[in-house]
Structures are given as C-alpha cells and as structure tokens.
OpenMM code with the backbone's topology and positions (N, CA, C; nanometers):
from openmm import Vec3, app, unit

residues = "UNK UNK UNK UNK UNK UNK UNK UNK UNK UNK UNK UNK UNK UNK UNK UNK UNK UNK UNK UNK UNK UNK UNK UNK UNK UNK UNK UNK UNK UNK UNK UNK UNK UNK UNK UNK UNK UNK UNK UNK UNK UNK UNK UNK UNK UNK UNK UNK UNK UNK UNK UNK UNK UNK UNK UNK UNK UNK UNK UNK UNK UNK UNK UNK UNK UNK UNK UNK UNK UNK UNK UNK UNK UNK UNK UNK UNK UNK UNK UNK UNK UNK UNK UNK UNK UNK UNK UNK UNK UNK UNK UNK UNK UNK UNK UNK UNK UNK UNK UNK UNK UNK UNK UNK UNK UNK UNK UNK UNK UNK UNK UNK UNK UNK UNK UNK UNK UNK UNK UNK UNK UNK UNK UNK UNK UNK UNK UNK UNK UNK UNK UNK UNK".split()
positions = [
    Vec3(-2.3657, 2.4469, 14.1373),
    Vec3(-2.5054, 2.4076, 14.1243),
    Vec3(-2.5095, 2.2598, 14.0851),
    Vec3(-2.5341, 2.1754, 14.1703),
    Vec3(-2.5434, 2.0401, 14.1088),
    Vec3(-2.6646, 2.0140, 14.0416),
    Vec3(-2.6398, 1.9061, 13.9438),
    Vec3(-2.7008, 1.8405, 13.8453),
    Vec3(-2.7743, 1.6648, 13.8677),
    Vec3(-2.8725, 1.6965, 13.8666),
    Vec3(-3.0111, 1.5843, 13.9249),
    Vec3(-3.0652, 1.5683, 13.8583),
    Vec3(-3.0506, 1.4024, 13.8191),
    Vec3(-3.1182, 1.3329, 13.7094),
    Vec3(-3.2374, 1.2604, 13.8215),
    Vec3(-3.3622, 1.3229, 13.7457),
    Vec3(-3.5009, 1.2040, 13.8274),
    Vec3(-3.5427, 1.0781, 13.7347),
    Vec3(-3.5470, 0.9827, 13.7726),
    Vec3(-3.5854, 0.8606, 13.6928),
    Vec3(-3.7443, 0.8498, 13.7336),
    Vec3(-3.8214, 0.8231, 13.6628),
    Vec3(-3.9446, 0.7769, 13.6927),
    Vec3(-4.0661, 0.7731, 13.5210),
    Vec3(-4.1803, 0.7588, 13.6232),
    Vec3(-4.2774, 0.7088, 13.5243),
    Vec3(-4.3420, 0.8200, 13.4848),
    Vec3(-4.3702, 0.8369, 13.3367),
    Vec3(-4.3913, 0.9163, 13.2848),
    Vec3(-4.5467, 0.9262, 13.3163),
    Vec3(-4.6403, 1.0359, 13.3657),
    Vec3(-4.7405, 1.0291, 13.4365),
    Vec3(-4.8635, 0.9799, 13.3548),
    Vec3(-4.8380, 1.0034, 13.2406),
    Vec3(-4.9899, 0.9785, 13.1643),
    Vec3(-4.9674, 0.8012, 13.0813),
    Vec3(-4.8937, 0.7622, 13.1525),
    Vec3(-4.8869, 0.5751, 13.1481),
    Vec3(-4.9056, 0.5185, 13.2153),
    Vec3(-4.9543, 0.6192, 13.3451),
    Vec3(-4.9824, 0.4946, 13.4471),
    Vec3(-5.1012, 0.4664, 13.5054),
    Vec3(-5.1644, 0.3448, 13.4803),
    Vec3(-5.2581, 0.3126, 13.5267),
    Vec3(-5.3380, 0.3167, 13.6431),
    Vec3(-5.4386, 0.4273, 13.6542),
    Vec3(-5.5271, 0.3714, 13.7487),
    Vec3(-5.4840, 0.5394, 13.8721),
    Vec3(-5.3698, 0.6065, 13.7603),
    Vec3(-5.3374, 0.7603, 13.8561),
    Vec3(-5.4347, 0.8532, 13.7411),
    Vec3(-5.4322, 0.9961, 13.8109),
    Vec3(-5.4452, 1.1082, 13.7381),
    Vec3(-5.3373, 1.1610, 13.7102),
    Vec3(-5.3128, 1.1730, 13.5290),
    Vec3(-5.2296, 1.1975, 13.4588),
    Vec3(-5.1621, 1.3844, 13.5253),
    Vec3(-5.3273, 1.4915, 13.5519),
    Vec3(-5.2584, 1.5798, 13.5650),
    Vec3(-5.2303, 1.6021, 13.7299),
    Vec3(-5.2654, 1.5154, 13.7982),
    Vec3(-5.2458, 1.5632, 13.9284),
    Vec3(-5.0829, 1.5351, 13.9487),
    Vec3(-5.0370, 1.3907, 13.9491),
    Vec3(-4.9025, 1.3554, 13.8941),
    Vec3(-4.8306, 1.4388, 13.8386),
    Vec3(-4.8909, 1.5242, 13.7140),
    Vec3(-4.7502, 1.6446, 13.6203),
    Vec3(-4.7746, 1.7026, 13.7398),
    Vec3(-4.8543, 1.7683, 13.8269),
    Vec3(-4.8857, 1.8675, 13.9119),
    Vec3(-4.8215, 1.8496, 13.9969),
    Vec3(-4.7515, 1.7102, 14.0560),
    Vec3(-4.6616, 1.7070, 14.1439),
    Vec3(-4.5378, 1.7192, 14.1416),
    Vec3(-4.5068, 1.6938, 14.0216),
    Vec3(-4.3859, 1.6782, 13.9711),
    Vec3(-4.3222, 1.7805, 13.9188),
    Vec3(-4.4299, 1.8608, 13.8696),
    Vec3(-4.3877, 2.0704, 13.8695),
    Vec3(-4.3623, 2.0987, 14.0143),
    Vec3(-4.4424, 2.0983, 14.1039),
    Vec3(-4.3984, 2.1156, 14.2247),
    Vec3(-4.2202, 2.0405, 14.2864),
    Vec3(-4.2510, 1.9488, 14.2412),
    Vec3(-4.0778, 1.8682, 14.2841),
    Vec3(-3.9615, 1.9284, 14.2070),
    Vec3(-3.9871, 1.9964, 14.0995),
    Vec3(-3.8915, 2.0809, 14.0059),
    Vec3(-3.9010, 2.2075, 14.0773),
    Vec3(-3.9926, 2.2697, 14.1472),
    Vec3(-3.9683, 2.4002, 14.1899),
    Vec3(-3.8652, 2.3887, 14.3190),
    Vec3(-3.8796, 2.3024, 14.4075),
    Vec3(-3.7964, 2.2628, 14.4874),
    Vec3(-3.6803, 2.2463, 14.4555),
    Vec3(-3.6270, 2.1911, 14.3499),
    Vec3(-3.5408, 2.1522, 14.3476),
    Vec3(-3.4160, 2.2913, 14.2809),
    Vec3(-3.5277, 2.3751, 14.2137),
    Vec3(-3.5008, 2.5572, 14.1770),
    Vec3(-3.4625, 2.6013, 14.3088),
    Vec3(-3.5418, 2.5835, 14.4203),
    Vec3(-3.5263, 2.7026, 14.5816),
    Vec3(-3.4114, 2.6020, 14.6062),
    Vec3(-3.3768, 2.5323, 14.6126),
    Vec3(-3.2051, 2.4528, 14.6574),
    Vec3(-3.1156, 2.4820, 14.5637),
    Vec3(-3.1103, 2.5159, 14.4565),
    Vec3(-3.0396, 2.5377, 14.4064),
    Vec3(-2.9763, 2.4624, 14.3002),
    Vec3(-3.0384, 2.3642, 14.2616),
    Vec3(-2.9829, 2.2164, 14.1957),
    Vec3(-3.0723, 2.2589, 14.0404),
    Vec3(-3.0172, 2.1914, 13.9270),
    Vec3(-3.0542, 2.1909, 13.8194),
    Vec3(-3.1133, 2.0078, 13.7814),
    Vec3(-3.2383, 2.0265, 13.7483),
    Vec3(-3.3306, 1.8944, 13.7468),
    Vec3(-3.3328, 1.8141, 13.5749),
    Vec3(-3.2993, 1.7330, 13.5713),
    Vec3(-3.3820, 1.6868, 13.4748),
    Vec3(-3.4156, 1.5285, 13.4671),
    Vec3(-3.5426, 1.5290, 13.4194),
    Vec3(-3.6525, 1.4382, 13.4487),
    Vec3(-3.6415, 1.3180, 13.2714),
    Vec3(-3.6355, 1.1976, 13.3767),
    Vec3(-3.5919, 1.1199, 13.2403),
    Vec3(-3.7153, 1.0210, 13.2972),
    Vec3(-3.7709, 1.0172, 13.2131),
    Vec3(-3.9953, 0.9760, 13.2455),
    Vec3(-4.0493, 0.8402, 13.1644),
    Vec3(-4.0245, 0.7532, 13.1878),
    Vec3(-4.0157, 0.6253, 13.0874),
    Vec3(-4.1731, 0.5501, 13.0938),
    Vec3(-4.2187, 0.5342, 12.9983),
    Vec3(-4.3212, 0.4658, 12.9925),
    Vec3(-4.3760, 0.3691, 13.1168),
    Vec3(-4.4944, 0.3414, 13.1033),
    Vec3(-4.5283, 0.2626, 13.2325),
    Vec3(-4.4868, 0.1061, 13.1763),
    Vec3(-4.4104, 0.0210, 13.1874),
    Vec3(-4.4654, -0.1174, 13.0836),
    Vec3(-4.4053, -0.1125, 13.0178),
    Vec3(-4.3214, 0.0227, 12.9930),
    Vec3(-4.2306, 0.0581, 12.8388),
    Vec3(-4.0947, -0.0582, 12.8112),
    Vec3(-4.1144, -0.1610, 12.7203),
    Vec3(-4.0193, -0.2621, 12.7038),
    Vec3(-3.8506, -0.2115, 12.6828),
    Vec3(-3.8437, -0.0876, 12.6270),
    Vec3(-3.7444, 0.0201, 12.6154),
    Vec3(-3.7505, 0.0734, 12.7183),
    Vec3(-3.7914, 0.1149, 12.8460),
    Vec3(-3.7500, 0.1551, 12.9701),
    Vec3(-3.5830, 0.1620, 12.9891),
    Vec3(-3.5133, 0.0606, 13.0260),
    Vec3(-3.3569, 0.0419, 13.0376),
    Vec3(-3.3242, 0.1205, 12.8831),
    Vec3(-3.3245, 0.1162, 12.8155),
    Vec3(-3.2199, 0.2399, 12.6531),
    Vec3(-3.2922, 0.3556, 12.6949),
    Vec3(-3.3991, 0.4010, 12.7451),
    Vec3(-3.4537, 0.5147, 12.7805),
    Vec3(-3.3388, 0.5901, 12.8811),
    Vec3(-3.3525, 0.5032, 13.0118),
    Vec3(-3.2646, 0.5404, 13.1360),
    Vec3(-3.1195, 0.5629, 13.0582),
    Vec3(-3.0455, 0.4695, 12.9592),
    Vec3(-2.8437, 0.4631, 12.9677),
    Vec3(-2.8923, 0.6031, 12.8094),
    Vec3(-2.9850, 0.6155, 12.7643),
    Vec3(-3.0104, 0.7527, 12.6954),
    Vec3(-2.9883, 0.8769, 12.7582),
    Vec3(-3.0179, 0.8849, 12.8964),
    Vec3(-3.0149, 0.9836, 12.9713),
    Vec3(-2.9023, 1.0153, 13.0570),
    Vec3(-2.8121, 0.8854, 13.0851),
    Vec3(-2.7355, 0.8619, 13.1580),
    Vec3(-2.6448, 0.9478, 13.0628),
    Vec3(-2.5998, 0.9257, 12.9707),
    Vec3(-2.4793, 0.9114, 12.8766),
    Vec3(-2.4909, 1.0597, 12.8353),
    Vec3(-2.6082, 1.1427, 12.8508),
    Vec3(-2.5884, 1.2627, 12.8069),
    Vec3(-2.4649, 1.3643, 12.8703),
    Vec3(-2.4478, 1.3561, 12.9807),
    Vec3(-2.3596, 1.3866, 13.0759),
    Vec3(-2.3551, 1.3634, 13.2292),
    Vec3(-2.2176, 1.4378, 13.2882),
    Vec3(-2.1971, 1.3978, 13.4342),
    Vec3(-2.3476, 1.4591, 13.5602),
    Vec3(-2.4095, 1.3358, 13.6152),
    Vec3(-2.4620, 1.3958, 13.7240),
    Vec3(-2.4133, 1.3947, 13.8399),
    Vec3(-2.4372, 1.5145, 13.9396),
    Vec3(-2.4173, 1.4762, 14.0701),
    Vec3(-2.4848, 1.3857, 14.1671),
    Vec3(-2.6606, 1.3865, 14.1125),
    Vec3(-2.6942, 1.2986, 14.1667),
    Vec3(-2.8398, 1.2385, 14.0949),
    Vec3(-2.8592, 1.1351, 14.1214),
    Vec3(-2.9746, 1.0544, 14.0456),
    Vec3(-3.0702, 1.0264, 14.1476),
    Vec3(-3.1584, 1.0520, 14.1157),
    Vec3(-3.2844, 1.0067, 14.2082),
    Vec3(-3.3657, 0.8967, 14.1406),
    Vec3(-3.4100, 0.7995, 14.1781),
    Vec3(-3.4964, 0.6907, 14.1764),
    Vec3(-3.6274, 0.7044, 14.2140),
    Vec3(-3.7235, 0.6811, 14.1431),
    Vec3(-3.8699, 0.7468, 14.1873),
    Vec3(-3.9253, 0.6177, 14.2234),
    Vec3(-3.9938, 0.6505, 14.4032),
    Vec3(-4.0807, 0.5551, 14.3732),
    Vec3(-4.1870, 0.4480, 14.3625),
    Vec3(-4.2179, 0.5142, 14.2073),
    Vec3(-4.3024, 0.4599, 14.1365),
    Vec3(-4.2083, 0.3325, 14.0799),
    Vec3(-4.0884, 0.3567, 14.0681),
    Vec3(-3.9771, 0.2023, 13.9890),
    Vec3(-3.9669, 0.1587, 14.1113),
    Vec3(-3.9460, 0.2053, 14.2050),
    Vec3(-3.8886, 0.1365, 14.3673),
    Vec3(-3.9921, 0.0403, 14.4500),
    Vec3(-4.1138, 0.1149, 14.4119),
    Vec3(-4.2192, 0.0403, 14.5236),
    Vec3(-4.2786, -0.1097, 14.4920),
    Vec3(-4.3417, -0.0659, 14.3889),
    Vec3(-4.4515, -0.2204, 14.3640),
    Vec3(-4.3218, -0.3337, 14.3182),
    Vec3(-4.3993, -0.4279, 14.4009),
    Vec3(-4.2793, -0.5446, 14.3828),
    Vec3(-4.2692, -0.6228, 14.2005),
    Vec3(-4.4115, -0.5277, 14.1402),
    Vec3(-4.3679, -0.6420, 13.9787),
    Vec3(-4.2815, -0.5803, 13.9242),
    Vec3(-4.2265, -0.4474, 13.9906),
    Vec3(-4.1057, -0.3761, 13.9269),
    Vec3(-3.9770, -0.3934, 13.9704),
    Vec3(-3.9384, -0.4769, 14.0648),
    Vec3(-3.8203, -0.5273, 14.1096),
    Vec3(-3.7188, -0.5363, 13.9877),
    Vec3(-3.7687, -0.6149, 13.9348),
    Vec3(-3.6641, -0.6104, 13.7855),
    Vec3(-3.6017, -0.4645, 13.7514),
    Vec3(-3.7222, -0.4033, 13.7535),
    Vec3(-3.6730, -0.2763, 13.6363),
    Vec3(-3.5548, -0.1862, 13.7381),
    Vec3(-3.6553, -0.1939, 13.8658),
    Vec3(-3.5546, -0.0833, 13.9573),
    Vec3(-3.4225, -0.1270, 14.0061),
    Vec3(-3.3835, -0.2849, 13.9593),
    Vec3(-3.2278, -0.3366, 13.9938),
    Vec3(-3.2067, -0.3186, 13.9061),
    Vec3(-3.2711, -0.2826, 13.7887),
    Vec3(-3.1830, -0.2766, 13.6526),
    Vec3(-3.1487, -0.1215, 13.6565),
    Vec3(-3.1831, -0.0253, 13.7211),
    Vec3(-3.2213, 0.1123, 13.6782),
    Vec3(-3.1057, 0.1531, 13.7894),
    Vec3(-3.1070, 0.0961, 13.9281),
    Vec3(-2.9610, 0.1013, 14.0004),
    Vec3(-2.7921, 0.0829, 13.9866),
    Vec3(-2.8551, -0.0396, 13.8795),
    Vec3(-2.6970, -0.0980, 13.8682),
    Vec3(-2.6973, -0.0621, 13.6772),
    Vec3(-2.7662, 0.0203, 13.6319),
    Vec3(-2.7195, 0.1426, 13.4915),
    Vec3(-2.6536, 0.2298, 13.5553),
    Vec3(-2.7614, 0.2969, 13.6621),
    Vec3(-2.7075, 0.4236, 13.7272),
    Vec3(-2.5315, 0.3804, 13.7852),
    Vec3(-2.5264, 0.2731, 13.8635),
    Vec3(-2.3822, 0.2867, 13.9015),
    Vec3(-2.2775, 0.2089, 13.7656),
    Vec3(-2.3189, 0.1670, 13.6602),
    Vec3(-2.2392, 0.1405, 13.5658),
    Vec3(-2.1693, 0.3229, 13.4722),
    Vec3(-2.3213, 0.3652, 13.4212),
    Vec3(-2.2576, 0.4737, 13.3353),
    Vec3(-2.2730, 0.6012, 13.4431),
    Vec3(-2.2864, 0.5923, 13.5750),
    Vec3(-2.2599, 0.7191, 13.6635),
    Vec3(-2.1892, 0.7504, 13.7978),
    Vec3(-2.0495, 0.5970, 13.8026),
    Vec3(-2.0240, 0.5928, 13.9279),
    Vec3(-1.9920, 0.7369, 14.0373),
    Vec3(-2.0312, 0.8062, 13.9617),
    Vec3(-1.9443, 0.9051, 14.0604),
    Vec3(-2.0856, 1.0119, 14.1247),
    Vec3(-2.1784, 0.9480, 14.0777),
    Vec3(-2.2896, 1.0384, 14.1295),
    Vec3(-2.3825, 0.9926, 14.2608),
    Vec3(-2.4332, 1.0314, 14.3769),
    Vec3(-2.4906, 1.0029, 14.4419),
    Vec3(-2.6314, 0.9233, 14.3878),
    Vec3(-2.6617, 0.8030, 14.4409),
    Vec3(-2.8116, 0.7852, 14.4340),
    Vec3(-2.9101, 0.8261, 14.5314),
    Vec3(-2.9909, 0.8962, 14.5316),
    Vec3(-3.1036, 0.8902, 14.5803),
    Vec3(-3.2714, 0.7952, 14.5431),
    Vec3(-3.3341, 0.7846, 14.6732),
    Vec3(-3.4861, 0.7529, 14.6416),
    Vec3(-3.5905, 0.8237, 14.7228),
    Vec3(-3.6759, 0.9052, 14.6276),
    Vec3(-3.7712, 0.9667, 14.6890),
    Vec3(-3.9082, 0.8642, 14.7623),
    Vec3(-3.9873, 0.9543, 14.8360),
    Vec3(-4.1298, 0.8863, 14.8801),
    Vec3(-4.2299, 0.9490, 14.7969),
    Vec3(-4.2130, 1.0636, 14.7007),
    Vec3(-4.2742, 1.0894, 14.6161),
    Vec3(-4.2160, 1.1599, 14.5389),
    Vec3(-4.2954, 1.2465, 14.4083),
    Vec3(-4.2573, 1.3605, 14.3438),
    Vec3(-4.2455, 1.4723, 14.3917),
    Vec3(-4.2752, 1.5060, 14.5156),
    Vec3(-4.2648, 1.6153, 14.6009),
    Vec3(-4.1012, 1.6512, 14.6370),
    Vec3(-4.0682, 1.5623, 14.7357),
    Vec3(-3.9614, 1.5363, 14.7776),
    Vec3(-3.8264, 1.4975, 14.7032),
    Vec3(-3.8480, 1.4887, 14.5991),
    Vec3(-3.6835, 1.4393, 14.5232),
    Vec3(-3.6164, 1.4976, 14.4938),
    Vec3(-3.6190, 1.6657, 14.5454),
    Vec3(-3.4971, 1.7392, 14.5762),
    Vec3(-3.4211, 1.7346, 14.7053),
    Vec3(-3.5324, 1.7583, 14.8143),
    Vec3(-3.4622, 1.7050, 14.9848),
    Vec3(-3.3760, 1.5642, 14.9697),
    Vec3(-3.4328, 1.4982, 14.8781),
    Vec3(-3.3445, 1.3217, 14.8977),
    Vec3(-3.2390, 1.3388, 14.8459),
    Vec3(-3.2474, 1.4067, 14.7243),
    Vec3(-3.1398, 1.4642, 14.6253),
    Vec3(-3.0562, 1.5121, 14.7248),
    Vec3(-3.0444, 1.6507, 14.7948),
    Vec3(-2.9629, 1.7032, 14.8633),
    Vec3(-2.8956, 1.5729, 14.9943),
    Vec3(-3.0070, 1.5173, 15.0275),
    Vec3(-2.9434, 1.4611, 15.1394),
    Vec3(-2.8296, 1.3252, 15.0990),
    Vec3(-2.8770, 1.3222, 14.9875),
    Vec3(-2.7824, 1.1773, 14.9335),
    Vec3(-2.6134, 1.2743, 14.8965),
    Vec3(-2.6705, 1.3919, 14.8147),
    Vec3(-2.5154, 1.4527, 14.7840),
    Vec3(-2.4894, 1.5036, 14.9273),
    Vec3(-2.5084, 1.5287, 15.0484),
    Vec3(-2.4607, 1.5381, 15.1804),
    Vec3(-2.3537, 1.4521, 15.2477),
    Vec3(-2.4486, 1.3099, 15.1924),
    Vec3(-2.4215, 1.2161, 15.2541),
    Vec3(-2.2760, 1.1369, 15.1916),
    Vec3(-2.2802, 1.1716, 15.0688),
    Vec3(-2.1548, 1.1382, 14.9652),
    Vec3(-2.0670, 1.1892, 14.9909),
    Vec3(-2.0617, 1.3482, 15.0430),
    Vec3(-1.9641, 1.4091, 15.0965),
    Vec3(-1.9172, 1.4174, 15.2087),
    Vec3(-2.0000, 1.3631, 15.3146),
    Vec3(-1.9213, 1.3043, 15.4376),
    Vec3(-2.0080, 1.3786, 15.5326),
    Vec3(-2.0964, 1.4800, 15.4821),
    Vec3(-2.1137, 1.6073, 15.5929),
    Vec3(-2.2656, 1.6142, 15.6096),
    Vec3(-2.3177, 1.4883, 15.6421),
    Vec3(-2.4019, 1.4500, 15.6932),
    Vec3(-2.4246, 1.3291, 15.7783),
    Vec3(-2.4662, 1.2808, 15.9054),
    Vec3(-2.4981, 1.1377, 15.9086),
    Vec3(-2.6135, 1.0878, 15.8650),
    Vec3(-2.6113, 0.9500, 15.8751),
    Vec3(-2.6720, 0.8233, 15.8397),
    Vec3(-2.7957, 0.8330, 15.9589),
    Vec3(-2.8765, 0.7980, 15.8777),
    Vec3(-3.0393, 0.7749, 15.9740),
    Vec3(-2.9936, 0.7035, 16.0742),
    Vec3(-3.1042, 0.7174, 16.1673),
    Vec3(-3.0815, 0.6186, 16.2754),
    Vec3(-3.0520, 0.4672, 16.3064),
    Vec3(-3.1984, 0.4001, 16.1671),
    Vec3(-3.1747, 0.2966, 16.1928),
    Vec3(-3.0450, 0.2546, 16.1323),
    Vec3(-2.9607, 0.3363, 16.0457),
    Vec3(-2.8387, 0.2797, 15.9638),
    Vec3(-2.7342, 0.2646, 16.0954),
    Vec3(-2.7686, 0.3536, 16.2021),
    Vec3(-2.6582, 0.3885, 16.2879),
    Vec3(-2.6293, 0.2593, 16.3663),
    Vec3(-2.7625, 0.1566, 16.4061),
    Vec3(-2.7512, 0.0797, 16.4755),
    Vec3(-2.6744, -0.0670, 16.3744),
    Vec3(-2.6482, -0.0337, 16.3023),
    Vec3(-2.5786, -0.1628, 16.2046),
    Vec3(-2.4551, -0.1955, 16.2776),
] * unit.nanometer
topology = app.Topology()
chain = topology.addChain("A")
for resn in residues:
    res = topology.addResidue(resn, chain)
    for name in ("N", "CA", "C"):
        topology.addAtom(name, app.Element.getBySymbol(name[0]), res)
C-alpha cells in the first residue's frame, strides 16, 4: 500500500475560495485515493504562512513516502513560484526516493499519485508531448 504525502493550502486561508467547498474536495481526493489503495496524508500550510517551508520538512521527516504530490494551489499562481521551488527541492532533499507528483486539483491527486509511482517504476510511459523531446 503506498504512502502519499499531499502538500497544499490549507482551505480556510485562502482568499477569495469557499473554505467548505475546498474541505469538500479534498474529502473527495482522500476517498480516491482509499479505492486505489494508497494511504494519504495531507500536510495543509497556511495561505501566506511565513512558516510554510518548517511546515512541509515537518512532514517530510515524519517518515518514508512513496510519493508526494504538489497541489496546485503552490504550483499555479506565479507569486508562488518561490514557495513551490522551495517545496520541490525539500521534497527531493529529505525524500529522494519518492515519486513527485502535481495535481490539477484536489480531486485528482490520487490518479497523479499513481501515475507518477508508475512512472518511477518504469511501467508506464511518458505523455505525449514528453515523447517528442
């Protein structure tokens, strides 16, 4: 049963969403990630939170994951560039051995999950456009 760490924003910090529609998605992205078979846990960092990075190597350090997912909410908007190169290169400092993933939402970050540990193991290919590199 692999072990899936989700990084993201903790829903009731972020500006300008609905706090419960967000948990509401994100229960849904944990049930998914139950019907695959994977064990989830959700490391939810303030929106703005200046402690964000000791939040993330807090979670990291608890133990081995198979794979980390990147939410994103750290990935998308460009004033977060900072945080989400910082939140990549934690993840490959205290977790080299775990797949990264990035979801398109809270829905999905078990399918990305699976497809990144697929892809780590050899027994999947690479999207299309990767193919044409």
């Amino acid at each position: 049963m692999p072990d899936v760490l989700l990084i993201g924003f903790a829903p009731d910090t972020i500006p300008g969403f609905e706090p419960g529609a967000v948990a509401a998605q994100l229960r849904e992205g944990s049930a998914r990630f139950e019907e695959l078979g994977m064990t989830e846990e959700q490391c939810l960092v303030g929106f703005g939170d200046p402690d964000a990075a000791a939040t993330v190597v807090e979670h990291l350090k608890r133990k081995l994951y198979d794979c980390v997912v990147v939410g994103g909410g750290i990935r998308k908007p460009a004033e977060f560039l900072e945080l989400f190169q910082s939140v990549v290169n934690l993840v490959h400092r205290h977790q080299p051995q775990a797949a990264i993933a990035f979801n398109s939402g809270p829905t999905d970050s078990a399918d990305w999950a699976l497809k990144a540990l697929e892809q780590r193991a050899g027994t999947t290919s690479v999207g299309v456009a990767a193919n044409k590199l």
